[in-house]
Backbone as XML, in Angstrom:
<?xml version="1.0"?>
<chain id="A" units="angstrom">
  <residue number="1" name="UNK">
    <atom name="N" x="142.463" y="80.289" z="101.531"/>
    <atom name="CA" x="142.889" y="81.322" z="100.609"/>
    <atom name="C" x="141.671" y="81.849" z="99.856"/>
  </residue>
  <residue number="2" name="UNK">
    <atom name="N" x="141.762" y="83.114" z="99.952"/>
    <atom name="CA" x="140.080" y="83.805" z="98.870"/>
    <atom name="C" x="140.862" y="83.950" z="97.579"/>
  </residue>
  <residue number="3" name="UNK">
    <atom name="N" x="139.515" y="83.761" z="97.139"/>
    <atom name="CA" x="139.442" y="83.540" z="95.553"/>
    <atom name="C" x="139.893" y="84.903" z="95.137"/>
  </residue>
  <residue number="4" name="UNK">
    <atom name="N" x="140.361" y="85.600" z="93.950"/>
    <atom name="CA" x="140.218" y="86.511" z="93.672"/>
    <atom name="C" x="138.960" y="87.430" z="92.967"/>
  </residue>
  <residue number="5" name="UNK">
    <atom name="N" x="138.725" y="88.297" z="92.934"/>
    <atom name="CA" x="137.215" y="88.708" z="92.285"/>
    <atom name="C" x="137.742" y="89.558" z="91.050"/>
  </residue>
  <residue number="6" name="UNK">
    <atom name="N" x="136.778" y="89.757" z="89.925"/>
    <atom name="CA" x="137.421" y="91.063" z="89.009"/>
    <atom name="C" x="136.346" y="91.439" z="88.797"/>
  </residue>
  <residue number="7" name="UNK">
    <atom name="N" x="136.314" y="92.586" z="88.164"/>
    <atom name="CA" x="135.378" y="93.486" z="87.784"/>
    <atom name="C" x="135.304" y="93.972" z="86.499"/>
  </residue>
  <residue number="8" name="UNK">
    <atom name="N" x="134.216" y="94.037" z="85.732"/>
    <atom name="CA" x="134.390" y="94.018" z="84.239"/>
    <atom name="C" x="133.446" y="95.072" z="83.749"/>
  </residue>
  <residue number="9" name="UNK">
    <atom name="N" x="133.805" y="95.925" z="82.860"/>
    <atom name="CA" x="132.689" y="97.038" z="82.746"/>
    <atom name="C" x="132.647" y="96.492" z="80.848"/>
  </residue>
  <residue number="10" name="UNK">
    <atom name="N" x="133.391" y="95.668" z="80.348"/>
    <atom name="CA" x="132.949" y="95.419" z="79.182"/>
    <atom name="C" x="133.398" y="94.091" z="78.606"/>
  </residue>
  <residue number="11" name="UNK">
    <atom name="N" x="132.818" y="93.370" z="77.789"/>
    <atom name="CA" x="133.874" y="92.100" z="77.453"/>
    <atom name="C" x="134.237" y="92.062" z="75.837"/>
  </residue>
  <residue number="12" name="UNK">
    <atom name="N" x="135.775" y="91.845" z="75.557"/>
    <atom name="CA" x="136.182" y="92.102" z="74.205"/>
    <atom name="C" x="135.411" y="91.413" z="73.446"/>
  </residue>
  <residue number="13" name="UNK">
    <atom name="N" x="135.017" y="90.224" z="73.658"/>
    <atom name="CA" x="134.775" y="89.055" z="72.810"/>
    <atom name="C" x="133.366" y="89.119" z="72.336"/>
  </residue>
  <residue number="14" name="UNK">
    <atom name="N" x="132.514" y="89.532" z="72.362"/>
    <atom name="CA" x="131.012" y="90.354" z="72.328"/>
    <atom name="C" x="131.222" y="91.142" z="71.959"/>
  </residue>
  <residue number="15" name="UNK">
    <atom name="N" x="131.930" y="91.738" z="71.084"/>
    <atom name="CA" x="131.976" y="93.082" z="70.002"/>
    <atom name="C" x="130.088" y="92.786" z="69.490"/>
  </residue>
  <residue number="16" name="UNK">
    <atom name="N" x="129.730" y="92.266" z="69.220"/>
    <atom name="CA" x="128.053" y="91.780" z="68.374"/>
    <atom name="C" x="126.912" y="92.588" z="69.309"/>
  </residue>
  <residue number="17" name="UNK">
    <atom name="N" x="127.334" y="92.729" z="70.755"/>
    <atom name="CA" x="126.216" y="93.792" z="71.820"/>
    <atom name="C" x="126.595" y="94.167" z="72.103"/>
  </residue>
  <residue number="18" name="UNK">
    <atom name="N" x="128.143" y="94.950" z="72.242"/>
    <atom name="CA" x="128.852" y="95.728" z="72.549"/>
    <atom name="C" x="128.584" y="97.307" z="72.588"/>
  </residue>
  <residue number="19" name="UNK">
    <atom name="N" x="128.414" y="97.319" z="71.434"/>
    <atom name="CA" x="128.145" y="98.618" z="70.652"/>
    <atom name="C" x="126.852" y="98.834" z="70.034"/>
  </residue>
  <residue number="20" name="UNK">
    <atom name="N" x="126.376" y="100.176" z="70.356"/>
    <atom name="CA" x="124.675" y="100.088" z="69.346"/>
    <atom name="C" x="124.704" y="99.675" z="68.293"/>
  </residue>
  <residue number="21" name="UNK">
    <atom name="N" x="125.885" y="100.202" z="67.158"/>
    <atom name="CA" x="125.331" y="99.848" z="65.904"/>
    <atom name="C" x="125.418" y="97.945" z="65.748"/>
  </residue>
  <residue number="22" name="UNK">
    <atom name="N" x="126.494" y="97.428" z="66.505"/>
    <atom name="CA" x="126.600" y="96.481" z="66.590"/>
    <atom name="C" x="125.440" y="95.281" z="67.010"/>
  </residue>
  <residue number="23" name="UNK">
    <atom name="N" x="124.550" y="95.835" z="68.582"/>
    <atom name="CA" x="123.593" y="95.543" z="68.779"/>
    <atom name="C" x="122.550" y="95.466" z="67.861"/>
  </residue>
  <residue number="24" name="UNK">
    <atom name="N" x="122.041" y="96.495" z="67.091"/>
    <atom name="CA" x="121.329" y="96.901" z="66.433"/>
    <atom name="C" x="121.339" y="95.870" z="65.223"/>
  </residue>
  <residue number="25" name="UNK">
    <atom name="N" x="122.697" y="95.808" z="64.658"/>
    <atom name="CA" x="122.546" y="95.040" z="63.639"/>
    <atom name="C" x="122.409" y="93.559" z="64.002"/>
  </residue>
  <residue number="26" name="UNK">
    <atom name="N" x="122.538" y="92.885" z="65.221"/>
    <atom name="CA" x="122.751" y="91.789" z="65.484"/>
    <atom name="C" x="121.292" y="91.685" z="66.005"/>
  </residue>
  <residue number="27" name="UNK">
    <atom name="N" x="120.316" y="92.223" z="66.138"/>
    <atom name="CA" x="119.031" y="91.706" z="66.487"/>
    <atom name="C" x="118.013" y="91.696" z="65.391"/>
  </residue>
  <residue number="28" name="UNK">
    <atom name="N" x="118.483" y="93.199" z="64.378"/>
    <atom name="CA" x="117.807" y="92.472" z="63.105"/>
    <atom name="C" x="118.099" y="91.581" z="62.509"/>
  </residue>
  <residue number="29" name="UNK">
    <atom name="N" x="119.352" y="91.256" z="62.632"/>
    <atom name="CA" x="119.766" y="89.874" z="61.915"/>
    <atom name="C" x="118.922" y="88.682" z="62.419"/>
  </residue>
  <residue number="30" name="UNK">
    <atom name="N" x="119.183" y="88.543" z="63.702"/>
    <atom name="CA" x="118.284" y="87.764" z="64.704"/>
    <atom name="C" x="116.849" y="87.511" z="63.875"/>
  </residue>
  <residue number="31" name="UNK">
    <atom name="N" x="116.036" y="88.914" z="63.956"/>
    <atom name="CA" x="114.703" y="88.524" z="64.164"/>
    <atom name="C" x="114.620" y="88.334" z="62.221"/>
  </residue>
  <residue number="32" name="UNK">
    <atom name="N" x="114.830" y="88.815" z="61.437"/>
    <atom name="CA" x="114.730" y="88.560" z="59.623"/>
    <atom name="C" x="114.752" y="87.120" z="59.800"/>
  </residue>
  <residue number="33" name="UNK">
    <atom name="N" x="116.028" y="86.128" z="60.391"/>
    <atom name="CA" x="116.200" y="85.137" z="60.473"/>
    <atom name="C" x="115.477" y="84.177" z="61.118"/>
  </residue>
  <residue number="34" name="UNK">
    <atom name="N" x="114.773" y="84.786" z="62.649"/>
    <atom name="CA" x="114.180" y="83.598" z="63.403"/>
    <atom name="C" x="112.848" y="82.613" z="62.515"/>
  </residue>
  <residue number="35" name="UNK">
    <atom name="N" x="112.159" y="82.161" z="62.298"/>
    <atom name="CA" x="111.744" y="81.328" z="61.841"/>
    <atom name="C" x="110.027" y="81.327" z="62.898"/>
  </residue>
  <residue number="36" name="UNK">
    <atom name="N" x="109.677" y="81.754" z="63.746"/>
    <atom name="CA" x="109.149" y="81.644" z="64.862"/>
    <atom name="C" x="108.702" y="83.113" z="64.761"/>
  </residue>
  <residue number="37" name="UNK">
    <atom name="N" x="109.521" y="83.951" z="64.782"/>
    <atom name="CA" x="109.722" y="85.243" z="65.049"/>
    <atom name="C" x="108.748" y="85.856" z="63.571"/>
  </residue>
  <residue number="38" name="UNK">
    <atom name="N" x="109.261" y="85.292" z="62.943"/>
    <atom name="CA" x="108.660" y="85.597" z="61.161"/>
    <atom name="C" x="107.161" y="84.972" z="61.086"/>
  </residue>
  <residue number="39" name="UNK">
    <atom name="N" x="107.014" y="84.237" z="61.568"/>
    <atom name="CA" x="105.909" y="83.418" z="61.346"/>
    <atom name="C" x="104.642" y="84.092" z="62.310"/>
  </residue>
  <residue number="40" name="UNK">
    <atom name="N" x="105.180" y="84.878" z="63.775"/>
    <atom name="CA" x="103.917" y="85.667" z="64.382"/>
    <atom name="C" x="104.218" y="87.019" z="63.824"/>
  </residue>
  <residue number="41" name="UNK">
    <atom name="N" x="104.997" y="87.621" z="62.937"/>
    <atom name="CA" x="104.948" y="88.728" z="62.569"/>
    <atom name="C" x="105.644" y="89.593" z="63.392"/>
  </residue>
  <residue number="42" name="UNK">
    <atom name="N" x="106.192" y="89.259" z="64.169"/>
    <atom name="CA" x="107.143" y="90.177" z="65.644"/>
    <atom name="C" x="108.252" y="90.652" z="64.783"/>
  </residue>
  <residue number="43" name="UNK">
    <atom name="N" x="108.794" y="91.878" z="64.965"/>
    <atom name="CA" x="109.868" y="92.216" z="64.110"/>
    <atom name="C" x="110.635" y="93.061" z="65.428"/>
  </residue>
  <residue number="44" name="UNK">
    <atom name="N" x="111.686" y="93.380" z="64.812"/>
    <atom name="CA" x="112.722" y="94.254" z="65.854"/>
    <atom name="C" x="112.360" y="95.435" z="66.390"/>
  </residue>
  <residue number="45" name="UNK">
    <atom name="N" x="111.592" y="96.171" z="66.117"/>
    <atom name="CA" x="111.147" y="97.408" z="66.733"/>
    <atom name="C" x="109.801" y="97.094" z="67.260"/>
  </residue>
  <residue number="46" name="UNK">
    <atom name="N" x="109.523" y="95.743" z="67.653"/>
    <atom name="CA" x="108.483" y="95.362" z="68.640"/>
    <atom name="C" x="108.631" y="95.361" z="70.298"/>
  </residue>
  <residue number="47" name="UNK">
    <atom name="N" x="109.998" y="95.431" z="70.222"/>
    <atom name="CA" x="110.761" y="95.056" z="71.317"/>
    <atom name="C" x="111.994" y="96.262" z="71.374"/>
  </residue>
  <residue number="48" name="UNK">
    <atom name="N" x="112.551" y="97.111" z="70.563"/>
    <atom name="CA" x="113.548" y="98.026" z="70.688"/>
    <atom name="C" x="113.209" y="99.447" z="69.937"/>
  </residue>
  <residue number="49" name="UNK">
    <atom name="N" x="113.503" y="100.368" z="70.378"/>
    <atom name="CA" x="113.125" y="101.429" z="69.406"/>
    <atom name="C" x="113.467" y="101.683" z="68.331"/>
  </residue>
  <residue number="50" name="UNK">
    <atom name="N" x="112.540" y="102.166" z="67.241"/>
    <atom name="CA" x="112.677" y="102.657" z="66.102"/>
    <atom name="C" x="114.228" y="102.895" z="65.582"/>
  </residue>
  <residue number="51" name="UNK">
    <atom name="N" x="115.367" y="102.310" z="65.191"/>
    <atom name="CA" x="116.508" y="102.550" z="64.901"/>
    <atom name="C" x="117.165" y="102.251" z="64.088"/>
  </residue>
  <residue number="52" name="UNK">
    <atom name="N" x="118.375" y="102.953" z="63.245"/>
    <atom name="CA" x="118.719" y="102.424" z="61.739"/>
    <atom name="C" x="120.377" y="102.965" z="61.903"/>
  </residue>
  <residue number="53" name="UNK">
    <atom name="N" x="120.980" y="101.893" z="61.382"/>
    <atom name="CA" x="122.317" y="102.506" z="60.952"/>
    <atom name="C" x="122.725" y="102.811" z="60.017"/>
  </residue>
  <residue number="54" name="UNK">
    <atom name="N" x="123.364" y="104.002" z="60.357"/>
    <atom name="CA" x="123.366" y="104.680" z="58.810"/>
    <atom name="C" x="125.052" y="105.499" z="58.858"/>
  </residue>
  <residue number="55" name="UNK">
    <atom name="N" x="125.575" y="105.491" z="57.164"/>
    <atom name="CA" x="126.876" y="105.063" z="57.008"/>
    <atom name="C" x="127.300" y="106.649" z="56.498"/>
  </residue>
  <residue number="56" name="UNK">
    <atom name="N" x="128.180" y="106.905" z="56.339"/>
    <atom name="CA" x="128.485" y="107.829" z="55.286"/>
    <atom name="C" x="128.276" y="107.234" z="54.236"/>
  </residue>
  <residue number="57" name="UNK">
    <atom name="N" x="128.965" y="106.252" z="53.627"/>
    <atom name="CA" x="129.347" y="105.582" z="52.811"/>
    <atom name="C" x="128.172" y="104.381" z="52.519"/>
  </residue>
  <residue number="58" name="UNK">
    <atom name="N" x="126.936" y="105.064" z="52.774"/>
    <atom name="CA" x="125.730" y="102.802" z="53.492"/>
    <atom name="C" x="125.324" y="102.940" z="52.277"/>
  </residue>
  <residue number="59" name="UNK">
    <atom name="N" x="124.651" y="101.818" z="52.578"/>
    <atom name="CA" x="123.743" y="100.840" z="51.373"/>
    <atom name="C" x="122.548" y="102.389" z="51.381"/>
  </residue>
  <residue number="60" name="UNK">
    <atom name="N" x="122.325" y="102.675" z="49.896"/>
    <atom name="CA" x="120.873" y="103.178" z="49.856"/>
    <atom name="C" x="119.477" y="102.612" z="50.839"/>
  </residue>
  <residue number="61" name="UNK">
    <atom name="N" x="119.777" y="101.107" z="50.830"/>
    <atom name="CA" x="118.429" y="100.357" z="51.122"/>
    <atom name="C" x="118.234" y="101.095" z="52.911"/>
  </residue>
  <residue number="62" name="UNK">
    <atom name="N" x="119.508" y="101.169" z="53.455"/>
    <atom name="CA" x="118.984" y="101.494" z="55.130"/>
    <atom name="C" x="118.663" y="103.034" z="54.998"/>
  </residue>
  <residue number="63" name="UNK">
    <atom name="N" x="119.304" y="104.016" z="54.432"/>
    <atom name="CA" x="118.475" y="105.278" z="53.789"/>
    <atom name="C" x="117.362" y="105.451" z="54.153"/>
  </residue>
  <residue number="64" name="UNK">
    <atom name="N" x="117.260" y="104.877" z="52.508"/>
    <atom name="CA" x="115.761" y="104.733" z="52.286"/>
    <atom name="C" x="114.871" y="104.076" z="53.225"/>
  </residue>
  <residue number="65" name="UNK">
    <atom name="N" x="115.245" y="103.386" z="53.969"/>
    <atom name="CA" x="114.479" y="102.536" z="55.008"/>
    <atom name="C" x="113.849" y="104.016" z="56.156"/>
  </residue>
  <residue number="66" name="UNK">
    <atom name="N" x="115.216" y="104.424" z="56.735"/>
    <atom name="CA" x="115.073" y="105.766" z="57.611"/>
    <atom name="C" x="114.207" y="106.922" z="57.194"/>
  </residue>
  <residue number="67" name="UNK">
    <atom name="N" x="114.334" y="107.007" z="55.642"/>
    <atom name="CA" x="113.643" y="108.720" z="55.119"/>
    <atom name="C" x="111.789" y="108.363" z="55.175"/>
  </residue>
  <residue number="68" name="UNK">
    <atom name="N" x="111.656" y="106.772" z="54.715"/>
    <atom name="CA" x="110.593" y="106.000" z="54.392"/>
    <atom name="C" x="109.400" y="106.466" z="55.999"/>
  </residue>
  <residue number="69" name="UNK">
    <atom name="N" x="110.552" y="105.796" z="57.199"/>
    <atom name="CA" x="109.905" y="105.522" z="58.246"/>
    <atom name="C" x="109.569" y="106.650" z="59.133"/>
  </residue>
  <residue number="70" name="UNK">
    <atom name="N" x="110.549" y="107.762" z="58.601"/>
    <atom name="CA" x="110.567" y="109.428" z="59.304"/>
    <atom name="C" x="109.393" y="109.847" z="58.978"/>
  </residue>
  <residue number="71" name="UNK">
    <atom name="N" x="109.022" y="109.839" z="57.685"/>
    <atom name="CA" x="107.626" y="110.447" z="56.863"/>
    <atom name="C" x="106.862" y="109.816" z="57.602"/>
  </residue>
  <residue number="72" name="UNK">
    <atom name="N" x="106.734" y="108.442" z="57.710"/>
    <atom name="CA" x="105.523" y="107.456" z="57.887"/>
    <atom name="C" x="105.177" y="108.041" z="59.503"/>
  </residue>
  <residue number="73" name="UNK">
    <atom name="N" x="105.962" y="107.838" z="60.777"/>
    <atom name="CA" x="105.764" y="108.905" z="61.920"/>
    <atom name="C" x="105.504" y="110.101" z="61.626"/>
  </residue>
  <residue number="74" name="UNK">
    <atom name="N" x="105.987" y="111.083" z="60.825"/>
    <atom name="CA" x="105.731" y="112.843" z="61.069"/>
    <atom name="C" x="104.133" y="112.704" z="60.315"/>
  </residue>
  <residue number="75" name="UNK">
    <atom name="N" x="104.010" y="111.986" z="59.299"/>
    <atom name="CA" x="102.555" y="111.932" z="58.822"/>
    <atom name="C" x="101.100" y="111.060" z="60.024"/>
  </residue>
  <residue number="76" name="UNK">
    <atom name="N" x="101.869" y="110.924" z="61.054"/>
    <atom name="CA" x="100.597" y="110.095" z="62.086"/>
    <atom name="C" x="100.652" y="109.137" z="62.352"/>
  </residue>
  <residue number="77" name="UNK">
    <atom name="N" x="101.895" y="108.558" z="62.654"/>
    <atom name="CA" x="102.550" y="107.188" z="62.939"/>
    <atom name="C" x="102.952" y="105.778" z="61.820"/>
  </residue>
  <residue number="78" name="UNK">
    <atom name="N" x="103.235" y="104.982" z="62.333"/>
    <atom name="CA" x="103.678" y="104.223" z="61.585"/>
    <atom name="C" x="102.894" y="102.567" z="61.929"/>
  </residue>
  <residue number="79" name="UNK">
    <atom name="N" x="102.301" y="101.984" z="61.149"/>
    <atom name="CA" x="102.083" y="100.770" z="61.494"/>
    <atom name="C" x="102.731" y="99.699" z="61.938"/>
  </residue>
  <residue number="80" name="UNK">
    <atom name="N" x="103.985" y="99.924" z="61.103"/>
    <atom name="CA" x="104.753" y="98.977" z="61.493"/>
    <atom name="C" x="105.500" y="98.417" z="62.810"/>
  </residue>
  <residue number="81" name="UNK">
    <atom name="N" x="105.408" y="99.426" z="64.159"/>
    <atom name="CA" x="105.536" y="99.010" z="64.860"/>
    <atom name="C" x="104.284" y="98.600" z="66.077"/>
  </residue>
  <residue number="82" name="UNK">
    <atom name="N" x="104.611" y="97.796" z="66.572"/>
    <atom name="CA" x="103.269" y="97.396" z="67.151"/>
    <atom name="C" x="102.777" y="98.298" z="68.347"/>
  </residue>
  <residue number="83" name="UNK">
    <atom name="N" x="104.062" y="98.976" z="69.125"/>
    <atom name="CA" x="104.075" y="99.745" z="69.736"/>
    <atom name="C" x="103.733" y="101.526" z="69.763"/>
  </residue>
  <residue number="84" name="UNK">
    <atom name="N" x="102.907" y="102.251" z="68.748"/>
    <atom name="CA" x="102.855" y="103.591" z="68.135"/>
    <atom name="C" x="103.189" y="104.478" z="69.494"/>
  </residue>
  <residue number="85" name="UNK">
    <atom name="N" x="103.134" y="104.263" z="70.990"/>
    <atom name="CA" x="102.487" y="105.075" z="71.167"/>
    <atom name="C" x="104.192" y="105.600" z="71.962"/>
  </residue>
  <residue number="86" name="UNK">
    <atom name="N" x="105.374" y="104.863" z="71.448"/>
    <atom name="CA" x="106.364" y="104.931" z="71.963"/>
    <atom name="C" x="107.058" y="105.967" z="70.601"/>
  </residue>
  <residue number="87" name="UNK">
    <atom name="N" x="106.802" y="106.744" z="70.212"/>
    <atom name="CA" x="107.236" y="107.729" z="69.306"/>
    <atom name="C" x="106.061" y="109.257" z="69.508"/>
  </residue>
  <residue number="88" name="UNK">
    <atom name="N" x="107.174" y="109.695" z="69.641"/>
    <atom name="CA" x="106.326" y="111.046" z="69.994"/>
    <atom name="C" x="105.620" y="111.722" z="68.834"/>
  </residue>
  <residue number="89" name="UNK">
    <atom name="N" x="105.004" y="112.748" z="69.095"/>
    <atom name="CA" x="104.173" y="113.440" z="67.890"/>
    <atom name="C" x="104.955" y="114.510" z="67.230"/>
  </residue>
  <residue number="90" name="UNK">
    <atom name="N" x="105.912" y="114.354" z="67.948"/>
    <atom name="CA" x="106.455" y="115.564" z="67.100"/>
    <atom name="C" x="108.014" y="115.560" z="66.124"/>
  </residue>
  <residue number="91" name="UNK">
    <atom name="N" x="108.368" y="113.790" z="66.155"/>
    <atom name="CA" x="109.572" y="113.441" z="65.374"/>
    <atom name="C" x="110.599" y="113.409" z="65.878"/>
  </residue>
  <residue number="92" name="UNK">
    <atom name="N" x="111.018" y="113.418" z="67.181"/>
    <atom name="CA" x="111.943" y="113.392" z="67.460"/>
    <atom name="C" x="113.294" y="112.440" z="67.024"/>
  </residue>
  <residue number="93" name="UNK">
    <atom name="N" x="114.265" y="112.752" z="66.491"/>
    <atom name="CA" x="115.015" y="111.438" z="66.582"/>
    <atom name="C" x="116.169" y="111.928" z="66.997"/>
  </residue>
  <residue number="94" name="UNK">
    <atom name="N" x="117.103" y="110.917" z="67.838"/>
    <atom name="CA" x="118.262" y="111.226" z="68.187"/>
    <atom name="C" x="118.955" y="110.807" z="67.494"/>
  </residue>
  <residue number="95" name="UNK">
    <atom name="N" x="120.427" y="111.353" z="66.991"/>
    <atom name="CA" x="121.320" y="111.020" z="66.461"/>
    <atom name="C" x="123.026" y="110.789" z="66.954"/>
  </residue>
  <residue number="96" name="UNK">
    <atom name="N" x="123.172" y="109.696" z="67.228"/>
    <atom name="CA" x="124.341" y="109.320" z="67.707"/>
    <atom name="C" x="125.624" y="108.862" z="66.921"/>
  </residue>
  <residue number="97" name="UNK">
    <atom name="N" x="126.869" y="109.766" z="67.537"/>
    <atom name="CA" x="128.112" y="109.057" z="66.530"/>
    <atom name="C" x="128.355" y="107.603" z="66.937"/>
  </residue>
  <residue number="98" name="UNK">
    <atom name="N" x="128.307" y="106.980" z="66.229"/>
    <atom name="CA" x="128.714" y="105.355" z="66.942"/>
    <atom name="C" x="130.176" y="105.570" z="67.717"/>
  </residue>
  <residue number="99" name="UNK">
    <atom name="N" x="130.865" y="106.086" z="66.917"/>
    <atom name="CA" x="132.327" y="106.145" z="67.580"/>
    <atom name="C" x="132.386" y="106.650" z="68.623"/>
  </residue>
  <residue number="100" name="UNK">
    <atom name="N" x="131.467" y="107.753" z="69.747"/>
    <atom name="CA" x="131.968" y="108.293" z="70.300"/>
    <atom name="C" x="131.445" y="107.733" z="71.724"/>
  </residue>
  <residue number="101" name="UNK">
    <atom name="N" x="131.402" y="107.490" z="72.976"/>
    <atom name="CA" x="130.615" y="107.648" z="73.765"/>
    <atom name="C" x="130.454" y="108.477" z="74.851"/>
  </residue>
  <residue number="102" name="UNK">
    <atom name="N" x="130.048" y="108.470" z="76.048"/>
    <atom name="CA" x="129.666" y="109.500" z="77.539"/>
    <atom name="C" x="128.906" y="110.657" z="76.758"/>
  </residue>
  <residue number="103" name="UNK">
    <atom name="N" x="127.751" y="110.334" z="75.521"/>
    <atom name="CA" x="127.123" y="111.271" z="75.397"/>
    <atom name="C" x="127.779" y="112.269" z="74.435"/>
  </residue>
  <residue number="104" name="UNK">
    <atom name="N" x="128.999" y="112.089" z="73.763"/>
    <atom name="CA" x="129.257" y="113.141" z="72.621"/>
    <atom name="C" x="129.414" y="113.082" z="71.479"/>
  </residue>
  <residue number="105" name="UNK">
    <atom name="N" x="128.825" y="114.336" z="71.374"/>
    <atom name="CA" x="128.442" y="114.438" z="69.279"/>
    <atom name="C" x="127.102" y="114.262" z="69.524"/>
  </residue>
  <residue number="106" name="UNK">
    <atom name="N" x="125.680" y="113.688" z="70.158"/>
    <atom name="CA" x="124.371" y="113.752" z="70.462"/>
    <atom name="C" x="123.863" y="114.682" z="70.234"/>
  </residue>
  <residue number="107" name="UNK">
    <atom name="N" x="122.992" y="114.551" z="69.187"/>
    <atom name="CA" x="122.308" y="115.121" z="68.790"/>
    <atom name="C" x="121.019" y="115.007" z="68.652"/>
  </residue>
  <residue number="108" name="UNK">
    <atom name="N" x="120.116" y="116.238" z="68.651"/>
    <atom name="CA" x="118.165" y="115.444" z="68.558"/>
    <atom name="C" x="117.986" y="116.893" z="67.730"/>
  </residue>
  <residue number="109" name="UNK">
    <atom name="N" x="116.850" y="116.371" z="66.332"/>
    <atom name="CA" x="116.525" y="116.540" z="65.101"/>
    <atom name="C" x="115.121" y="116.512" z="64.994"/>
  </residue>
  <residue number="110" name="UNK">
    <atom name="N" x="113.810" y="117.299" z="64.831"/>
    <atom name="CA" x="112.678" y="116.968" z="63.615"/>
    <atom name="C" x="112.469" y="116.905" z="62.705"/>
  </residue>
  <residue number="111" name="UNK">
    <atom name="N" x="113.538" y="118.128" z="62.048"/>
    <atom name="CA" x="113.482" y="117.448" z="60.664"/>
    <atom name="C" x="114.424" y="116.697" z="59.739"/>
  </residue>
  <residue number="112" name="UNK">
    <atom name="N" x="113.988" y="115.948" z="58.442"/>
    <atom name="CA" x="113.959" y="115.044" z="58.132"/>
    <atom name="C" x="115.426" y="115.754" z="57.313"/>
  </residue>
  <residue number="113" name="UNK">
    <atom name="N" x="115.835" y="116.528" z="56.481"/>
    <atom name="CA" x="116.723" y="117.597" z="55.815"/>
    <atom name="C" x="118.122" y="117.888" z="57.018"/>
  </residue>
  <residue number="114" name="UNK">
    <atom name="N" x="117.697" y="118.439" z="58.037"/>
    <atom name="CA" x="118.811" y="118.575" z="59.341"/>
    <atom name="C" x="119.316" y="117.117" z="59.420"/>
  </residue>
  <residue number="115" name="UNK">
    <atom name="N" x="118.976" y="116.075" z="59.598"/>
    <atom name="CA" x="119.354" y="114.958" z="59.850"/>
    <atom name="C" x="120.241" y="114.824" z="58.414"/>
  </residue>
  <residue number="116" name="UNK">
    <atom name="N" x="119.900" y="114.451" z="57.489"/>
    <atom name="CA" x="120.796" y="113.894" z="56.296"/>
    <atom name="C" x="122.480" y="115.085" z="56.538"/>
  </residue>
  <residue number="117" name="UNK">
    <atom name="N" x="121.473" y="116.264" z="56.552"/>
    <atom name="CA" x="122.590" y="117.402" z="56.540"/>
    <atom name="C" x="123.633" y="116.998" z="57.345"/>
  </residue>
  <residue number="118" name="UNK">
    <atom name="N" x="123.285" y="117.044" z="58.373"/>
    <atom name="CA" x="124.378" y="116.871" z="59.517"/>
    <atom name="C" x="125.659" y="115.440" z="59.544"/>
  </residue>
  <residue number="119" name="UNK">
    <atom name="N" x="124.905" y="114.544" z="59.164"/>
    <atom name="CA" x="125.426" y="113.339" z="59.070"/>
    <atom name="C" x="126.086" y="113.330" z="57.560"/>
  </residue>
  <residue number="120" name="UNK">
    <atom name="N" x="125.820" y="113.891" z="56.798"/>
    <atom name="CA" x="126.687" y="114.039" z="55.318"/>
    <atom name="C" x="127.107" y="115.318" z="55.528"/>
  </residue>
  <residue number="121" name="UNK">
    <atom name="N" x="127.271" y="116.016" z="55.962"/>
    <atom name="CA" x="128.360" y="116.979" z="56.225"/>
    <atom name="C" x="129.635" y="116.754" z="55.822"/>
  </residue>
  <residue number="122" name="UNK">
    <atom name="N" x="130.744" y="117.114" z="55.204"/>
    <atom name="CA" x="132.159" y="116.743" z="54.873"/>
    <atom name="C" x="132.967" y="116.872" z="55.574"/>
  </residue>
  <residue number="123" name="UNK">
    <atom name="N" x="132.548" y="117.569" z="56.828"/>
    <atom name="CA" x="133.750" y="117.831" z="58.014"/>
    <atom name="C" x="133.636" y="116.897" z="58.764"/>
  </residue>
  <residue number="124" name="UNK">
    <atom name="N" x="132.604" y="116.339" z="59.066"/>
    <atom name="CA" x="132.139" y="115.227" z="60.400"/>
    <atom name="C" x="133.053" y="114.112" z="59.491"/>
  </residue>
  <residue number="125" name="UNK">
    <atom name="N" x="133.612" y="113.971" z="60.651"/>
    <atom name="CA" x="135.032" y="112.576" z="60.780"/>
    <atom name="C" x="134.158" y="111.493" z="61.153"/>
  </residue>
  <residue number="126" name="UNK">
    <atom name="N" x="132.955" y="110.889" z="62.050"/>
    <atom name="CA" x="132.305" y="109.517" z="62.082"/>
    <atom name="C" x="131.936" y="109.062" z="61.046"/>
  </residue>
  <residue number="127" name="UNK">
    <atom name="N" x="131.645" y="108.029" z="60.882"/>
    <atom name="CA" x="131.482" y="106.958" z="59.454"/>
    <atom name="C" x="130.470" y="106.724" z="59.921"/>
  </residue>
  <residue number="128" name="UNK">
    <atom name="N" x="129.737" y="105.985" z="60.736"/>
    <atom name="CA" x="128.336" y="105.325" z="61.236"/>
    <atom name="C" x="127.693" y="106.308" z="61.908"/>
  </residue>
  <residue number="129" name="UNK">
    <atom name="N" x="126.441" y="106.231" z="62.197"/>
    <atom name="CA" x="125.402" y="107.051" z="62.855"/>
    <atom name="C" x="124.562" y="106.249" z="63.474"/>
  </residue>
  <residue number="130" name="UNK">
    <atom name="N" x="124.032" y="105.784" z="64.899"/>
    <atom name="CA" x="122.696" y="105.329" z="64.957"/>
    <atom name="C" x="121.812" y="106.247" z="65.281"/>
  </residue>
  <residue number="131" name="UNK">
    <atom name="N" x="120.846" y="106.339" z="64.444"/>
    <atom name="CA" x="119.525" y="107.578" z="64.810"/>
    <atom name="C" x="118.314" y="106.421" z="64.798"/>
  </residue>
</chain>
């Protein structure tokens, strides 16, 4: 008798890498925390691109983290990642509804004003953003 086979394009129980913002938050958690990780100075955008979640409703601190790190690239890169040469010269950032996927609501932004705009807009129904 053959076994049966299944096929899985997602698994419920992994909501934590499921989803970008989810991912996202689960590897900075990761690396703030590793112990190893902290100690050679390796941080999360050593290994993933430049990315922040951001709320309608978020903490100032991830904001400010995003407006901080936009300047720090459009002014001639950023130190903080070890990688510079993986951000273009000219600012690009994409902006994604978390809620949505196959690519809709995607958006790409240089400046720093269009981005807040768009995402605090009062009509836009998403709550999260990863840009």
């Amino acid at each position: 008798m053959k076994k049966p086979r299944f096929l899985f394009n997602h698994f419920e129980v992994i909501n934590g890498i499921c989803t970008k913002t989810n991912l996202i938050t689960s590897l900075r958690a990761y690396y703030e925390s590793c112990e190893s990780a902290k100690a050679s100075g390796y941080n999360i955008f050593d290994s993933t691109p430049t990315t922040f979640v951001i709320a309608r409703a978020s903490e100032e601190r991830e904001i400010y983290q995003f407006m901080k790190r936009f300047k720090q690239i459009g002014s001639g890169g950023s130190k903080n990642e070890r990688v510079p040469h993986k951000h273009c010269t000219e600012n690009m950032w994409v902006v994604k509804p978390a809620a949505l996927n196959q690519g809709r609501g995607i958006q790409v932004f240089r400046q720093l004003n269009e981005i807040t705009q768009f995402i605090f807009e009062k009509n836009q129904r998403e709550s999260f953003w990863v840009v």
